[in-house]
PQR file with spaces between the fields and no chain letter, atoms N, CA, C, O and H, PARSE charges and radii, in Angstrom:
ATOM       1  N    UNK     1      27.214  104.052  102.361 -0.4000 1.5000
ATOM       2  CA   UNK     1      26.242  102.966  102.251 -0.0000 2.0000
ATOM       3  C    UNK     1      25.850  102.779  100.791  0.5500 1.7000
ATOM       4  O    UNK     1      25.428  103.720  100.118 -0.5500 1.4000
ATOM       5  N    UNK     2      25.978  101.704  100.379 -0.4000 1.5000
ATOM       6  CA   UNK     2      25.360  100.873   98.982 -0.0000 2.0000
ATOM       7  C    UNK     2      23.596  101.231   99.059  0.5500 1.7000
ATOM       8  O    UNK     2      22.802  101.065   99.986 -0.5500 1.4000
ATOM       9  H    UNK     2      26.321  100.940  100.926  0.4000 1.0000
ATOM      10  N    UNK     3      23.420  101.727   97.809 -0.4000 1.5000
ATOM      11  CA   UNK     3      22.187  101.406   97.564 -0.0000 2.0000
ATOM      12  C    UNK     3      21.457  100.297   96.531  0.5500 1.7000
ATOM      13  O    UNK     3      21.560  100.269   95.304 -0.5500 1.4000
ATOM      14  H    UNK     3      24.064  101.862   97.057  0.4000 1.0000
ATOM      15  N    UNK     4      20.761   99.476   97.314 -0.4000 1.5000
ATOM      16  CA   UNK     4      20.347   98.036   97.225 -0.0000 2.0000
ATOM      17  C    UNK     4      19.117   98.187   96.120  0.5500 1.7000
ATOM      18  O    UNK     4      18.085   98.729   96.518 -0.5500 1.4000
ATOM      19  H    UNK     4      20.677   99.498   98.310  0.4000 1.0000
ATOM      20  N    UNK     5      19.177   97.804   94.977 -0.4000 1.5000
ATOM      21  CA   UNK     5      17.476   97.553   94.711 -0.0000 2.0000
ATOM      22  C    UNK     5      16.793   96.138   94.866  0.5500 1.7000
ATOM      23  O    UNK     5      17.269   95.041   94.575 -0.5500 1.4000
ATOM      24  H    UNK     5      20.015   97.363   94.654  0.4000 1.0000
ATOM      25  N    UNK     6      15.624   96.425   95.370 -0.4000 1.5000
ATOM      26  CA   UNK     6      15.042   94.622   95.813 -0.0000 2.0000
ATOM      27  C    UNK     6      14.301   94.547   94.128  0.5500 1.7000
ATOM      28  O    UNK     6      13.714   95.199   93.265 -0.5500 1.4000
ATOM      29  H    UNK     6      15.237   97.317   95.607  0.4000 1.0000
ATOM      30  N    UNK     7      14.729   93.534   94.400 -0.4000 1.5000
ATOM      31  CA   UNK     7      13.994   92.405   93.191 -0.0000 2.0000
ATOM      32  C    UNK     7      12.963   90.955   93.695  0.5500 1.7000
ATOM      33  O    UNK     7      13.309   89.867   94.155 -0.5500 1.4000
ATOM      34  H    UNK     7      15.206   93.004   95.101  0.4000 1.0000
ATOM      35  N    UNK     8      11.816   91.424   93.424 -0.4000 1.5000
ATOM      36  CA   UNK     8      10.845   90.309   94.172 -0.0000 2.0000
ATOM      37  C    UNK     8      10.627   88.715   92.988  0.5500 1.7000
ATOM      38  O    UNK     8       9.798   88.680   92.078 -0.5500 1.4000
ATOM      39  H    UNK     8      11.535   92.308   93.051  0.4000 1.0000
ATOM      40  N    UNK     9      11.182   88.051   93.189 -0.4000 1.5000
ATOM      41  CA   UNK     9      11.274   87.021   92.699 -0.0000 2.0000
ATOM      42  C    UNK     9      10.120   85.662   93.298  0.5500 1.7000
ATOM      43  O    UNK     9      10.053   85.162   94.420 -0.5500 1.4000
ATOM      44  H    UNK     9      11.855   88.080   93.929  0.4000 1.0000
ATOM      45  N    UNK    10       9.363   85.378   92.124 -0.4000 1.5000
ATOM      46  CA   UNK    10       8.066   84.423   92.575 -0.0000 2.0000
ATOM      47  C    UNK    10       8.796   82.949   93.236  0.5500 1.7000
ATOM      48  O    UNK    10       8.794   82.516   94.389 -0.5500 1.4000
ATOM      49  H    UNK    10       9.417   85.785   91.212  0.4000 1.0000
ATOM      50  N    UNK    11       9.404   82.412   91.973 -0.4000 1.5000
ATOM      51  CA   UNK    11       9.979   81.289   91.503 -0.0000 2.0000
ATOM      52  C    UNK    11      11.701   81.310   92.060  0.5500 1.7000
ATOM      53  O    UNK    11      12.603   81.764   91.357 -0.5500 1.4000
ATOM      54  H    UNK    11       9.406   82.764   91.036  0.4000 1.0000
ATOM      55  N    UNK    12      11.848   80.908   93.016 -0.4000 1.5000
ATOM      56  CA   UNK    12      13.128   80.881   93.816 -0.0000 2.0000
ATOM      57  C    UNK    12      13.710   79.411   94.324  0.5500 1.7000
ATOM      58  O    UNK    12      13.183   78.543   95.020 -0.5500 1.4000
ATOM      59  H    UNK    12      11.115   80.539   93.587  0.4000 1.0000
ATOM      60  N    UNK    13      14.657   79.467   93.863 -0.4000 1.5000
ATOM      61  CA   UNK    13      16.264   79.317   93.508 -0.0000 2.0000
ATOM      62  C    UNK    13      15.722   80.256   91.938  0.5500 1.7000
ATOM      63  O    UNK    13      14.557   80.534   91.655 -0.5500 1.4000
ATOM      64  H    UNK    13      15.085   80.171   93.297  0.4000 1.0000
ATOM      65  N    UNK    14      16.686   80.516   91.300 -0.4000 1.5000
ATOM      66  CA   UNK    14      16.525   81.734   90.006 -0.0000 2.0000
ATOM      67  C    UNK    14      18.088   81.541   89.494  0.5500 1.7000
ATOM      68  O    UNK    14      18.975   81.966   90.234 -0.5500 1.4000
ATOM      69  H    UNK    14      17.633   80.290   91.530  0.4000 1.0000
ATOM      70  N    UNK    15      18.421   80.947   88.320 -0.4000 1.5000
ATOM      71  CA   UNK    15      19.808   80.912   87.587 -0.0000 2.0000
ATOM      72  C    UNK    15      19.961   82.620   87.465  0.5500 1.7000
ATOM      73  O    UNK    15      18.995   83.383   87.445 -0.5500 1.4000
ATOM      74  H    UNK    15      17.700   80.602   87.718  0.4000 1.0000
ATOM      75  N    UNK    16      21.257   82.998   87.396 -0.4000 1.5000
ATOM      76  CA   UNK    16      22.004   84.284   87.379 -0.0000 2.0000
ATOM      77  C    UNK    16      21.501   85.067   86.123  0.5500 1.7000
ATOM      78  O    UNK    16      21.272   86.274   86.192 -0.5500 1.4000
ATOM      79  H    UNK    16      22.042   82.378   87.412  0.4000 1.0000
ATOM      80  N    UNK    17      21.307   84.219   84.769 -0.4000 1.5000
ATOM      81  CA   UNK    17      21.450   84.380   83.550 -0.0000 2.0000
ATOM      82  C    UNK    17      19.455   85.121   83.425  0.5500 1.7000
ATOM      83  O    UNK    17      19.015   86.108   82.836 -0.5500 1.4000
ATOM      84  H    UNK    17      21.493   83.238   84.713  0.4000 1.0000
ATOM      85  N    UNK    18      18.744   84.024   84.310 -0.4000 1.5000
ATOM      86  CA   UNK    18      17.474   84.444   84.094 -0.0000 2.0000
ATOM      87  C    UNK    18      17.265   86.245   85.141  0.5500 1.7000
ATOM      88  O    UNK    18      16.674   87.299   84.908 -0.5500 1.4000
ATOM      89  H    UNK    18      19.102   83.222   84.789  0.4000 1.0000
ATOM      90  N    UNK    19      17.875   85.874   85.951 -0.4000 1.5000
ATOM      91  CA   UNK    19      17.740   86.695   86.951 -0.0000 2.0000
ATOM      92  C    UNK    19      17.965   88.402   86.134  0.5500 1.7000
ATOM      93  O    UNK    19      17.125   89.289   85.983 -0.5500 1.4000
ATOM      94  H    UNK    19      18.355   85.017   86.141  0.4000 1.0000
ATOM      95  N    UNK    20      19.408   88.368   85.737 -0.4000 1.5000
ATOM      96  CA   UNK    20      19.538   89.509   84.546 -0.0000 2.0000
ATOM      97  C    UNK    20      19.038   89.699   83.720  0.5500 1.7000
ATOM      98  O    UNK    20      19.191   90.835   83.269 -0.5500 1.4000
ATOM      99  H    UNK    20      20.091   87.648   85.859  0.4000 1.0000
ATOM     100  N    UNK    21      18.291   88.930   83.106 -0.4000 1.5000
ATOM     101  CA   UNK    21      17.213   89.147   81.698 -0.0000 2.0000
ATOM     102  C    UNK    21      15.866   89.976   82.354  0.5500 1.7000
ATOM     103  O    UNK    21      15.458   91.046   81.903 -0.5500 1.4000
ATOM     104  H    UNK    21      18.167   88.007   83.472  0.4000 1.0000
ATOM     105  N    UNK    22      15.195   89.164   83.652 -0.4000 1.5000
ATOM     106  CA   UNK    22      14.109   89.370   84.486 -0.0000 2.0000
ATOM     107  C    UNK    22      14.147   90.686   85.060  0.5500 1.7000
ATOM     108  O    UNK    22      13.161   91.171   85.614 -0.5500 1.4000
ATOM     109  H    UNK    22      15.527   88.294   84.018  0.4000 1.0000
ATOM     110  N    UNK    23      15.664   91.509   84.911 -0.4000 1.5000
ATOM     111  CA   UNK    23      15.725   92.618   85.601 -0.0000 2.0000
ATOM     112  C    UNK    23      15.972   93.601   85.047  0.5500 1.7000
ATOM     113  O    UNK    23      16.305   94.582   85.710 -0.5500 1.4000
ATOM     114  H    UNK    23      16.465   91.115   84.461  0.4000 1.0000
ATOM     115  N    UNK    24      15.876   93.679   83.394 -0.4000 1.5000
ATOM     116  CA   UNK    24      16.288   94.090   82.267 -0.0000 2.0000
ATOM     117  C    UNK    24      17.821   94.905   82.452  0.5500 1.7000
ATOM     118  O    UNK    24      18.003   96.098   82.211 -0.5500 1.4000
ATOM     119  H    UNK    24      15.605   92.881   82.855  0.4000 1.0000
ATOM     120  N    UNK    25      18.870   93.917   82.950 -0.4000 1.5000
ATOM     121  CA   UNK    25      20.089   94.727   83.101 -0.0000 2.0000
ATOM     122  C    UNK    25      20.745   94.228   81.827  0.5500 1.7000
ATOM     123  O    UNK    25      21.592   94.939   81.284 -0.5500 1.4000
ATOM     124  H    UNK    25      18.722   92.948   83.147  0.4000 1.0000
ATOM     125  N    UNK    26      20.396   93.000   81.292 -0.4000 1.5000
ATOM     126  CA   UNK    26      20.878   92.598   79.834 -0.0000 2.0000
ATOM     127  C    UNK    26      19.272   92.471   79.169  0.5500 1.7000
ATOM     128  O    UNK    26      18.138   92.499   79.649 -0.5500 1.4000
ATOM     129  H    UNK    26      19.709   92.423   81.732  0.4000 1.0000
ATOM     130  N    UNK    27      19.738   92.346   78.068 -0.4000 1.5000
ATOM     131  CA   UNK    27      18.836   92.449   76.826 -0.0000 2.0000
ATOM     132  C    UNK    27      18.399   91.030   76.085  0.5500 1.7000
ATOM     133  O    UNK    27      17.309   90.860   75.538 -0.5500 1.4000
ATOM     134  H    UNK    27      20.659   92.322   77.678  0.4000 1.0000
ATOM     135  N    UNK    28      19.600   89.914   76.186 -0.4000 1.5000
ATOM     136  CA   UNK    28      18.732   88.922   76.265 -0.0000 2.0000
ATOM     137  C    UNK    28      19.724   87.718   76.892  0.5500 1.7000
ATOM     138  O    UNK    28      20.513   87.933   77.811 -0.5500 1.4000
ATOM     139  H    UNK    28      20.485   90.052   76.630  0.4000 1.0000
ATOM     140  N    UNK    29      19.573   86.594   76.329 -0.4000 1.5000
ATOM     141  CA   UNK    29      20.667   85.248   76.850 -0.0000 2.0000
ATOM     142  C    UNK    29      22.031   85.615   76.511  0.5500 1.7000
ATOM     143  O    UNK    29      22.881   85.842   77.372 -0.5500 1.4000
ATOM     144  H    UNK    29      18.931   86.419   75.583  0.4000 1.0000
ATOM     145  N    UNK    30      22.197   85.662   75.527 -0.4000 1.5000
ATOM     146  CA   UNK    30      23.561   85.997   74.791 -0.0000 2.0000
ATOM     147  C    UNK    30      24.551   87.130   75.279  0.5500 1.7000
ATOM     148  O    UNK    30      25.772   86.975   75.298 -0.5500 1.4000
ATOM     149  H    UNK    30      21.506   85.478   74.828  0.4000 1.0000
ATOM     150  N    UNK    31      23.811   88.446   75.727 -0.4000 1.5000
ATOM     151  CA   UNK    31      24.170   89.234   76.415 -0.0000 2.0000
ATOM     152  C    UNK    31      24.692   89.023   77.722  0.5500 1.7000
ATOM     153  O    UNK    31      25.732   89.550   78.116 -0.5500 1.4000
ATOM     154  H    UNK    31      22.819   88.572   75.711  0.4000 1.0000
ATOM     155  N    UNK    32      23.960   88.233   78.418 -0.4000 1.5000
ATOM     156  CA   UNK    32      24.048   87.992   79.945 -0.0000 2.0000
ATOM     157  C    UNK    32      25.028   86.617   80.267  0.5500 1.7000
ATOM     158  O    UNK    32      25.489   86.367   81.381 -0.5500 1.4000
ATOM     159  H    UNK    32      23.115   87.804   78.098  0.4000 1.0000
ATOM     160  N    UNK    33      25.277   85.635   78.817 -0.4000 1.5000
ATOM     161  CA   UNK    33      26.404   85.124   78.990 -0.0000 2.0000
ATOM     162  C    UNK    33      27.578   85.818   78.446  0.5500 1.7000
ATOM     163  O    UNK    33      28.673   85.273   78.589 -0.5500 1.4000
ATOM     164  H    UNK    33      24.902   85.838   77.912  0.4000 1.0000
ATOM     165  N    UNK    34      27.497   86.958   77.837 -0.4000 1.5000
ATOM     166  CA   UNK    34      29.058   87.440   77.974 -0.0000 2.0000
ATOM     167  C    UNK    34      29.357   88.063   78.541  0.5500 1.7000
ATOM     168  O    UNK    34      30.526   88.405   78.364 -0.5500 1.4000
ATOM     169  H    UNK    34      26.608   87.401   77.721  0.4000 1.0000
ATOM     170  N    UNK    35      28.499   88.801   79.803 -0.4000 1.5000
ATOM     171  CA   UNK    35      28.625   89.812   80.695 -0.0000 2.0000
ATOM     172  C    UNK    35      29.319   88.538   82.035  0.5500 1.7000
ATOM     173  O    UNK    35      30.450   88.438   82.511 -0.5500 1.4000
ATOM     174  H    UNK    35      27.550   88.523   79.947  0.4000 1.0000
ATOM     175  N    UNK    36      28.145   87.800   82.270 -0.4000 1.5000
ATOM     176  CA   UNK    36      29.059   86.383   82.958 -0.0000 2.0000
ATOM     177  C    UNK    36      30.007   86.180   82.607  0.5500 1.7000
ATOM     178  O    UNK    36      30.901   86.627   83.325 -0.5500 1.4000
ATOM     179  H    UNK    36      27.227   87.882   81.884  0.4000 1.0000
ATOM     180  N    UNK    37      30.335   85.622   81.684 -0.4000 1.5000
ATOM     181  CA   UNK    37      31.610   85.085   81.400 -0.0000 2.0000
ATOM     182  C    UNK    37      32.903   86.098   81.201  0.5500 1.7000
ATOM     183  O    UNK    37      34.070   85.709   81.174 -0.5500 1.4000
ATOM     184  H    UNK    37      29.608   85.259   81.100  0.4000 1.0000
ATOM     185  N    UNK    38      32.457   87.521   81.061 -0.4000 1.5000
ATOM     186  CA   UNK    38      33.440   88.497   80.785 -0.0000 2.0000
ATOM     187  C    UNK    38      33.854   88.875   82.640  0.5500 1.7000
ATOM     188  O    UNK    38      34.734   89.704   82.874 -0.5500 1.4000
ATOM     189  H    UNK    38      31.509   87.837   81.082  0.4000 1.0000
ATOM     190  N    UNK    39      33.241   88.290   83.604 -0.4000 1.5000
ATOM     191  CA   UNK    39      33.532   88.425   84.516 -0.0000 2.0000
ATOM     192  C    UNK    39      33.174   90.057   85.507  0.5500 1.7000
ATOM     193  O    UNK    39      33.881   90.768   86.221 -0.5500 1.4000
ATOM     194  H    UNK    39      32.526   87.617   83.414  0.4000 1.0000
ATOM     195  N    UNK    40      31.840   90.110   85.105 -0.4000 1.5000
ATOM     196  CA   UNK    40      31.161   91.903   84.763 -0.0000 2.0000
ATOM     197  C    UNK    40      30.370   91.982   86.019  0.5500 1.7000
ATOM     198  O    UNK    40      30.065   93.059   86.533 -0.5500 1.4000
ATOM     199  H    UNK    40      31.266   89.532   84.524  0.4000 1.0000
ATOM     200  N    UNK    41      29.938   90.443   86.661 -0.4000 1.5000
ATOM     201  CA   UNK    41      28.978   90.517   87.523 -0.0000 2.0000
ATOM     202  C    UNK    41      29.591   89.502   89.061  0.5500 1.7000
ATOM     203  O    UNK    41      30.377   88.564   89.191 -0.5500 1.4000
ATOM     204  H    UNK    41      30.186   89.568   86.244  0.4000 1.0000
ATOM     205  N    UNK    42      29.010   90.048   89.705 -0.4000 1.5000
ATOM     206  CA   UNK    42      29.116   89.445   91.620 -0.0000 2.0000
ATOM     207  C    UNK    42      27.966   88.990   91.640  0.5500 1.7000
ATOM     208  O    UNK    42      26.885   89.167   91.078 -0.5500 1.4000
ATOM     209  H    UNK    42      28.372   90.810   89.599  0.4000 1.0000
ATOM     210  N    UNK    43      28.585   88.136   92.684 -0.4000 1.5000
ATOM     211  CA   UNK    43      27.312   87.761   93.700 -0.0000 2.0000
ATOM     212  C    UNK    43      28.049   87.409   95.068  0.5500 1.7000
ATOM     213  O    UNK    43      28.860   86.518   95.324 -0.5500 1.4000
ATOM     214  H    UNK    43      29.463   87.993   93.140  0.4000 1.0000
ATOM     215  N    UNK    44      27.394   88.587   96.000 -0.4000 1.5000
ATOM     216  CA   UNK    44      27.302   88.346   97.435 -0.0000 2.0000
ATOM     217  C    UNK    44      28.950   88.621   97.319  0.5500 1.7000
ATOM     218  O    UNK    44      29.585   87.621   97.654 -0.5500 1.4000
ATOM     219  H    UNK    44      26.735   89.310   95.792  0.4000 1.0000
ATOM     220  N    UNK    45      29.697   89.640   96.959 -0.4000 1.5000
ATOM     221  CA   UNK    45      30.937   90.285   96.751 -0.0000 2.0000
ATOM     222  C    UNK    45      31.621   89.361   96.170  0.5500 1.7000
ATOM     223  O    UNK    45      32.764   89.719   96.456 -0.5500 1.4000
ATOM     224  H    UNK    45      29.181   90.453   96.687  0.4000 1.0000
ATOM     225  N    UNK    46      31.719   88.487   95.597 -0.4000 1.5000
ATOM     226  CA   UNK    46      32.539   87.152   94.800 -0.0000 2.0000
ATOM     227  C    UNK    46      32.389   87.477   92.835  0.5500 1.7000
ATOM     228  O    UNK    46      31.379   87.848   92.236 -0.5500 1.4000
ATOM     229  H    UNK    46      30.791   88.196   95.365  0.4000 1.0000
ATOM     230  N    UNK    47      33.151   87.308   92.513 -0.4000 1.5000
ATOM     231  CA   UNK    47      33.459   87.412   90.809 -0.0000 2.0000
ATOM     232  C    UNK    47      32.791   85.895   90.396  0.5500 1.7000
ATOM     233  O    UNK    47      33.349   84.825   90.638 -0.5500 1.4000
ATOM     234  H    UNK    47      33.971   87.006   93.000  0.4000 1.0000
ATOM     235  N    UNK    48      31.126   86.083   89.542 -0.4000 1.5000
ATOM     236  CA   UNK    48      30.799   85.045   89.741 -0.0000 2.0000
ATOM     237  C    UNK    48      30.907   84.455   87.655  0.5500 1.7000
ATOM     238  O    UNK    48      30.794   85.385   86.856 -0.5500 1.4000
ATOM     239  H    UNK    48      30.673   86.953   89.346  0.4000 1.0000
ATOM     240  N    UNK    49      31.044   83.477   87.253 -0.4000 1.5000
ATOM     241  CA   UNK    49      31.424   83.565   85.766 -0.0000 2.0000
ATOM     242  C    UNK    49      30.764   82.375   85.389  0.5500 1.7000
ATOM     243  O    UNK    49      31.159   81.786   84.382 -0.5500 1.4000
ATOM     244  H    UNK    49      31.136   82.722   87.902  0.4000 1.0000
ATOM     245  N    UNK    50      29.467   81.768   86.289 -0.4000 1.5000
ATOM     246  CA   UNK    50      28.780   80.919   85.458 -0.0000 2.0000
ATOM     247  C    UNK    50      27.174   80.921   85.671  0.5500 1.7000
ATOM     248  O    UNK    50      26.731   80.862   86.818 -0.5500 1.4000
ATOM     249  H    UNK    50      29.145   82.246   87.107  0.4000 1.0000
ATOM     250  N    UNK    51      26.453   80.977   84.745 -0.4000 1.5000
ATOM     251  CA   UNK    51      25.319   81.088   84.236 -0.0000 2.0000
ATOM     252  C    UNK    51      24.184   80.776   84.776  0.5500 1.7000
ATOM     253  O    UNK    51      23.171   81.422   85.042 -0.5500 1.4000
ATOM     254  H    UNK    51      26.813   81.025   83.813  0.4000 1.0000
ATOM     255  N    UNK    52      24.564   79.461   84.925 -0.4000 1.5000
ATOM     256  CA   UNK    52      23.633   78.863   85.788 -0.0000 2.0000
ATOM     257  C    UNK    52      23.390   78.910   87.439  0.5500 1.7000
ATOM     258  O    UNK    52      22.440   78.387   88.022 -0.5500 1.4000
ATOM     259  H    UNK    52      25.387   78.937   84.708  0.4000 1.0000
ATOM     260  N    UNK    53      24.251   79.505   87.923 -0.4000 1.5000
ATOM     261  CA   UNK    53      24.533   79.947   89.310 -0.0000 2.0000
ATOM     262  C    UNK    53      23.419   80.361   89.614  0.5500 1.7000
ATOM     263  O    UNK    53      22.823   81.180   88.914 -0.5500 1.4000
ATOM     264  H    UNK    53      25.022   79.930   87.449  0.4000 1.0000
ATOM     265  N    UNK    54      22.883   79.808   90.845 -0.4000 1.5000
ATOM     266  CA   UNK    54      21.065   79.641   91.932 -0.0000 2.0000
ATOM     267  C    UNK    54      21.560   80.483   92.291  0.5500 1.7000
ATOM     268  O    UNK    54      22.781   80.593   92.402 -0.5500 1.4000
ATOM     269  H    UNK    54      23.367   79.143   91.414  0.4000 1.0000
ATOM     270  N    UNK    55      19.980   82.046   92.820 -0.4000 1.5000
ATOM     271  CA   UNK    55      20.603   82.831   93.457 -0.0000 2.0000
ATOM     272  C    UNK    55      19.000   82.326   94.333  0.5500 1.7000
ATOM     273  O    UNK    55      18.017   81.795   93.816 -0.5500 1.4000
ATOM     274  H    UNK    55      18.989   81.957   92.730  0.4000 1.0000
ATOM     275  N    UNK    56      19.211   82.728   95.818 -0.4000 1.5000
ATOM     276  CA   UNK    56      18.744   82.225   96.737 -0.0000 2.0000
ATOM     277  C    UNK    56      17.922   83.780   97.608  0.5500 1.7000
ATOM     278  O    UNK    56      18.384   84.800   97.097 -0.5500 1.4000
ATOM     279  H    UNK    56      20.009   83.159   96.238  0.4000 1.0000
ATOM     280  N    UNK    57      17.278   83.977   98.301 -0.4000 1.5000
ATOM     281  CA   UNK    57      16.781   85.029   99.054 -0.0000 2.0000
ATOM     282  C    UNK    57      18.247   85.733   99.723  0.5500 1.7000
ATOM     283  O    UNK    57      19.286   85.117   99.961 -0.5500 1.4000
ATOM     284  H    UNK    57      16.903   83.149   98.717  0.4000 1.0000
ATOM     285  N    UNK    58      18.080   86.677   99.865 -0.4000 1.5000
ATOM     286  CA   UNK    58      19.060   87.975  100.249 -0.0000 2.0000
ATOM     287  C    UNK    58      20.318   87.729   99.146  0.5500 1.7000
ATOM     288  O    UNK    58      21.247   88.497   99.396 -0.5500 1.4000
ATOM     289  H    UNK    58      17.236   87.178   99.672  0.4000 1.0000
ATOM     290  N    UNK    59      20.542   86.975   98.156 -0.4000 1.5000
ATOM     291  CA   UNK    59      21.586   87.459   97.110 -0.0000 2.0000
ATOM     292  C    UNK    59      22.032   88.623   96.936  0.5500 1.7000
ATOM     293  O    UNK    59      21.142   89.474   96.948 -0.5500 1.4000
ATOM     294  H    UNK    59      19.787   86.351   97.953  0.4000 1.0000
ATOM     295  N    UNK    60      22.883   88.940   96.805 -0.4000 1.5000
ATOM     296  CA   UNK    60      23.161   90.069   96.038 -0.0000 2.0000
ATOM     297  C    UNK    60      24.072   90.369   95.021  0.5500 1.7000
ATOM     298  O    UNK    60      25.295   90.517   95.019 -0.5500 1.4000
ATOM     299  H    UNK    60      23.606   88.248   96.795  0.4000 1.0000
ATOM     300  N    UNK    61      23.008   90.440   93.954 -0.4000 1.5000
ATOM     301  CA   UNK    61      23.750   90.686   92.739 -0.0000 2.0000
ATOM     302  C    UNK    61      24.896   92.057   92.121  0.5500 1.7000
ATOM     303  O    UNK    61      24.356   93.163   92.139 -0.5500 1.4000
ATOM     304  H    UNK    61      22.016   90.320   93.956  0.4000 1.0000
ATOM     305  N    UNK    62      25.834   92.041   91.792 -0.4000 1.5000
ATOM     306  CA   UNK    62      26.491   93.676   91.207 -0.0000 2.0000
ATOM     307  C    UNK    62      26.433   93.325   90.467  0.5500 1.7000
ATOM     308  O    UNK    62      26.241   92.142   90.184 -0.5500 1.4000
ATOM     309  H    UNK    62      26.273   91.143   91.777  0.4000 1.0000
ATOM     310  N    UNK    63      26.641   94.628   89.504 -0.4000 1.5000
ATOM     311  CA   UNK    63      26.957   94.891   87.932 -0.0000 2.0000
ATOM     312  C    UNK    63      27.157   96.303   87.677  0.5500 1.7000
ATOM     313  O    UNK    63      26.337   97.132   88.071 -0.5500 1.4000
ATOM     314  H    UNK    63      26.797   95.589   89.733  0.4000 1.0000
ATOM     315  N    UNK    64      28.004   96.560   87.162 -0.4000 1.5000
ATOM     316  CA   UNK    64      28.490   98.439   87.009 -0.0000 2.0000
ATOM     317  C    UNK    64      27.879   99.063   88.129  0.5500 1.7000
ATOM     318  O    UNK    64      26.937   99.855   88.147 -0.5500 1.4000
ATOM     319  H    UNK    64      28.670   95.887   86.843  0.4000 1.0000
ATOM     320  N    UNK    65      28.723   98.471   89.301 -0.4000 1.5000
ATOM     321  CA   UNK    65      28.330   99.175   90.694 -0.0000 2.0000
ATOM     322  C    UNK    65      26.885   99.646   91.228  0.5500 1.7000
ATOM     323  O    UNK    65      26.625  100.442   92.130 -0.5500 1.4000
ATOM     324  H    UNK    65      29.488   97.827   89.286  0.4000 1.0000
ATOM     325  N    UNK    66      26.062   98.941   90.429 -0.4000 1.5000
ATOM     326  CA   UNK    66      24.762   98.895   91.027 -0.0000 2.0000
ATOM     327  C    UNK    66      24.525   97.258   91.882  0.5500 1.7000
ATOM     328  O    UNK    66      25.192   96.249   91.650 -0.5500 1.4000
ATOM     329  H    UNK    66      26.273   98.294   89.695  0.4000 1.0000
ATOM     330  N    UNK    67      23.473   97.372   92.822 -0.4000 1.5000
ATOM     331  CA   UNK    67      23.420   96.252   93.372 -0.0000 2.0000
ATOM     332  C    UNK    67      22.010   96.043   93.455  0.5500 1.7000
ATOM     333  O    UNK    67      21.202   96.969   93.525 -0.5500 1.4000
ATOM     334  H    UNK    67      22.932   98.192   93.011  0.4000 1.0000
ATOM     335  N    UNK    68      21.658   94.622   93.445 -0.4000 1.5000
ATOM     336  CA   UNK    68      20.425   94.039   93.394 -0.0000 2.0000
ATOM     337  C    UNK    68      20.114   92.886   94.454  0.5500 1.7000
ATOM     338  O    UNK    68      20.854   91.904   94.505 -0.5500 1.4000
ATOM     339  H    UNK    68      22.314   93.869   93.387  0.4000 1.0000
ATOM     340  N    UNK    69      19.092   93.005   95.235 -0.4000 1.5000
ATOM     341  CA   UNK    69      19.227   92.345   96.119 -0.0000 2.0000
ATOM     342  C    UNK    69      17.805   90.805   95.554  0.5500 1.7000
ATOM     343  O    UNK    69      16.893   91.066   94.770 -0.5500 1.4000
ATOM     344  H    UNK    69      18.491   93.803   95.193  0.4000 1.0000
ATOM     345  N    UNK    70      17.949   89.713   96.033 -0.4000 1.5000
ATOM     346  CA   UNK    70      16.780   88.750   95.633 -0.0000 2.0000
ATOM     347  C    UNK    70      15.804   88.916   96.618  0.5500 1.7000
ATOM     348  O    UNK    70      16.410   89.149   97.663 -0.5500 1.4000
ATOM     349  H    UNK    70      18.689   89.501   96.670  0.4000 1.0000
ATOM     350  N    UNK    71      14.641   88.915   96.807 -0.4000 1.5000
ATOM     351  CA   UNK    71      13.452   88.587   97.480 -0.0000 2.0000
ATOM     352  C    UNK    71      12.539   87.951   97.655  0.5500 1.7000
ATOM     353  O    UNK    71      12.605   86.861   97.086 -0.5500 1.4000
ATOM     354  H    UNK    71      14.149   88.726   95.957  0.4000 1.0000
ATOM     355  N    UNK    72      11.826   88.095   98.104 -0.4000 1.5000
ATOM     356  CA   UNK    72      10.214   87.020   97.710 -0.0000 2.0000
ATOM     357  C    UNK    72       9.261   88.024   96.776  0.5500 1.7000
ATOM     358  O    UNK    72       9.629   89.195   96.683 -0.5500 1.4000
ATOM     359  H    UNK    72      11.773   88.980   98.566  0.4000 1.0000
ATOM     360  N    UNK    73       8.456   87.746   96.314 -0.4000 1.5000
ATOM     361  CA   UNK    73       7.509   88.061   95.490 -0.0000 2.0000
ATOM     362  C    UNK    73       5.894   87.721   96.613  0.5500 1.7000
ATOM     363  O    UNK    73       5.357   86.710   97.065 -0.5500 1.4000
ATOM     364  H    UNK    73       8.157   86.795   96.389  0.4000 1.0000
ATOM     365  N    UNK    74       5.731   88.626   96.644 -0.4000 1.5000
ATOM     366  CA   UNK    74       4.315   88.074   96.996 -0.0000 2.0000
ATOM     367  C    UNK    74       3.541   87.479   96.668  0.5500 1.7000
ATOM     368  O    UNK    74       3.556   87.714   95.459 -0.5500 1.4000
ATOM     369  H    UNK    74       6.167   89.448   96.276  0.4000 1.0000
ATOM     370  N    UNK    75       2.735   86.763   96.842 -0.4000 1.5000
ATOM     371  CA   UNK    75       1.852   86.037   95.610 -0.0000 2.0000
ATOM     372  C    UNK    75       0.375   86.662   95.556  0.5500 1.7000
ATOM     373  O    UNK    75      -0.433   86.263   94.718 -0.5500 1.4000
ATOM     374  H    UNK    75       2.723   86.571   97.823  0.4000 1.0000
């Protein structure tokens, strides 16, 4: 079994690019478009390579075999 970390997200639909910055798995924009574009990250088991890509409730993000799941945020 995968272990999932939830990520509670206020503001949902969430671009890929913000989503990795918000989760400090990259360090800033620049980072997280070459990790995208280097083809480094999934979503929902798919090789995903653009930036702007909406991630939606139950997403799930990879990156160096960790996984991140989207959520709600409470308010």
């Amino acid at each position: 079994m995968k272990k999932q970390t939830l990520i509670p997200i206020k503001n949902i639909p969430i671009r890929l690019s913000q989503f990795l910055k918000l989760t400090n798995i990259v360090q800033d924009g620049l980072e997280a478009k070459l990790r995208i574009q280097g083809g480094e990250i999934s979503v929902n088991e798919k090789r995903e390579t653009r930036r702007g890509r909406k991630l939606f409730l139950t997403d799930i993000v990879r990156i160096e075999g960790i996984e991140f799941q989207v959520t709600q945020a409470e308010e």
